[in-house]
C-alpha positions in Angstrom: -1.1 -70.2 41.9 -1.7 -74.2 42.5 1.3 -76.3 43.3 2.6 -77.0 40.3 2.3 -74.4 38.3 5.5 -72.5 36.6 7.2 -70.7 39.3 5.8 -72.2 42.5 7.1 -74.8 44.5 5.2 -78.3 45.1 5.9 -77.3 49.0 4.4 -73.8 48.9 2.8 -73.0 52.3 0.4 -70.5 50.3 -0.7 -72.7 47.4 -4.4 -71.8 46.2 -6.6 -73.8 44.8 -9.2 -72.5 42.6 -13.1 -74.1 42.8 -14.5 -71.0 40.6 -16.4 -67.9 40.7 -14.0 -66.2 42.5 -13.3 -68.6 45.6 -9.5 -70.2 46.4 -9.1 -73.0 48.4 -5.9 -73.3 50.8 -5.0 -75.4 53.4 -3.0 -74.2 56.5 0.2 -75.4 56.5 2.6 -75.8 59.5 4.9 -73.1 58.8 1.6 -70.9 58.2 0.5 -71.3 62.1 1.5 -70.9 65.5 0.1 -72.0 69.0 0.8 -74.6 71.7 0.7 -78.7 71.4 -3.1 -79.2 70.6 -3.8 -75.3 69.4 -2.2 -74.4 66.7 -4.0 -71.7 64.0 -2.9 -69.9 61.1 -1.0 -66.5 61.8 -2.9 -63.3 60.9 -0.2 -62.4 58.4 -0.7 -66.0 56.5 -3.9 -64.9 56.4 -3.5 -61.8 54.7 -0.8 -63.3 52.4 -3.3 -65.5 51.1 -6.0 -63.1 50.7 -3.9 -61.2 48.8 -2.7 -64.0 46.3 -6.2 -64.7 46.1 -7.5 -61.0 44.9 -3.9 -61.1 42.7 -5.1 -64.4 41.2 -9.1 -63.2 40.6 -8.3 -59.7 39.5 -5.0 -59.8 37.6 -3.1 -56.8 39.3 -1.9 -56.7 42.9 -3.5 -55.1 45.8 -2.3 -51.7 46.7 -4.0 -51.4 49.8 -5.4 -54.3 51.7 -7.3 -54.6 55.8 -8.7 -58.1 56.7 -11.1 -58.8 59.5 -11.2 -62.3 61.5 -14.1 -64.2 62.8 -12.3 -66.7 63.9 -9.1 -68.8 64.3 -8.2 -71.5 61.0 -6.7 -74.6 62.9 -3.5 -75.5 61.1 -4.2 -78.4 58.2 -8.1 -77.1 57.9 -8.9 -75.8 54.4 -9.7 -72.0 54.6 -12.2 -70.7 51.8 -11.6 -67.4 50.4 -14.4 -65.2 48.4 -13.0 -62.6 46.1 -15.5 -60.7 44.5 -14.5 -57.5 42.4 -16.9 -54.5 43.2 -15.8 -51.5 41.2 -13.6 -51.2 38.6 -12.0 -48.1 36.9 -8.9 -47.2 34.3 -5.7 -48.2 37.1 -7.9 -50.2 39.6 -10.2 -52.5 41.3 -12.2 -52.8 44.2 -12.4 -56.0 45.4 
């Protein structure tokens, strides 16, 4: 959900913004990263916290199960782009 919407807090650290066809937008708060003065990236958890808001947001149920795999480290206050593309979909789930 965007800052701003019912229910979420102007100051959330996991705020999403949606640009359409199934891509969120966030930007790596301080509280989401970790690091020394000059290297600071978002923690791995953050990361999966968002990709699951994201699929939440795109797909309208929850993930049950969820694995992420990282290229590469998000520098703390760079936006991070997140793709969610549903792939199968049956009578109490989704693969996305």
């Amino acid at each position: 959900m965007a800052a701003g919407a019912p229910g979420i807090a102007e100051d959330d650290p996991f705020a999403l913004e949606e640009t359409g066809g199934g891509t969120f937008v966030a930007t790596i708060a301080p509280r989401l990263a970790t690091g020394r003065p000059g290297n600071f990236f978002m923690f791995g958890g953050s990361g999966m916290a968002l990709a699951a808001r994201a699929i939440q947001r795109h797909s309208g149920e929850p993930p049950r199960w969820l694995t992420v795999q990282f290229v590469a480290a998000t520098p703390r206050g760079e936006r991070l782009a997140l793709s969610v593309e549903r792939i199968a979909g049956g009578r109490v789930g989704s693969s996305c």
